[in-house]
C-alpha positions as CSV (number, residue, x, y, z in Angstrom):
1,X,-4.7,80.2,39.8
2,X,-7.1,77.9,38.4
3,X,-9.7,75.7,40.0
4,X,-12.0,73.1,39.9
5,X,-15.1,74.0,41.2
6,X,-18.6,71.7,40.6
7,X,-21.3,73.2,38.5
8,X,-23.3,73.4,40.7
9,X,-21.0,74.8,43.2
10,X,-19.8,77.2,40.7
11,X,-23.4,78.7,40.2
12,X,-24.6,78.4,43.5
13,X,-21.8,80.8,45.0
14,X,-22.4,83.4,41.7
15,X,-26.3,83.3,42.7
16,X,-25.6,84.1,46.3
17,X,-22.7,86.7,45.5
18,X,-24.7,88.2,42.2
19,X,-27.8,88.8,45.1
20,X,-25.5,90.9,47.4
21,X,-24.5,92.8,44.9
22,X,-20.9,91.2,45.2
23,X,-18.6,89.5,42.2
24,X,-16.8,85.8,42.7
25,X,-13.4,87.2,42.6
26,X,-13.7,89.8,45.3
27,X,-15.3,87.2,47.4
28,X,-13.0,84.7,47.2
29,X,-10.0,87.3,47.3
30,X,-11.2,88.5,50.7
31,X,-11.2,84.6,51.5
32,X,-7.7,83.8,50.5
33,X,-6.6,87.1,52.4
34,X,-8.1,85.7,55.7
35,X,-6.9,82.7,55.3
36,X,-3.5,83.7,55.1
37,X,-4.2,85.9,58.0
38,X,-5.2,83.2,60.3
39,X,-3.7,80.4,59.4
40,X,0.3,82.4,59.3
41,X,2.5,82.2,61.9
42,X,4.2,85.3,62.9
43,X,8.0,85.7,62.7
44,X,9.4,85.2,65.9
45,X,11.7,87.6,67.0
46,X,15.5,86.8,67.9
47,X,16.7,87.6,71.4
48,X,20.1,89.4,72.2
């Protein structure tokens, strides 16, 4: 995946990661993940 991210954007979020003692990846890994989570519907399940 790539993406666009504004300078400024780009080195605000490392500051703010690099100060928890977190990396950008992880961080935005864990975002995707609850994204997915949240925002996917469940398969319904067929009746007999």
């Amino acid at each position: 995946m790539n993406l666009n991210v504004p300078f400024e954007l780009h080195n605000a979020f490392k500051a703010a990661t690099a100060a928890r003692g977190q990396n950008m990846t992880d961080e935005l890994l864990k975002f995707i993940k609850g994204y997915i989570t949240k925002h996917s519907s469940k398969p319904k399940r067929r009746r007999r």
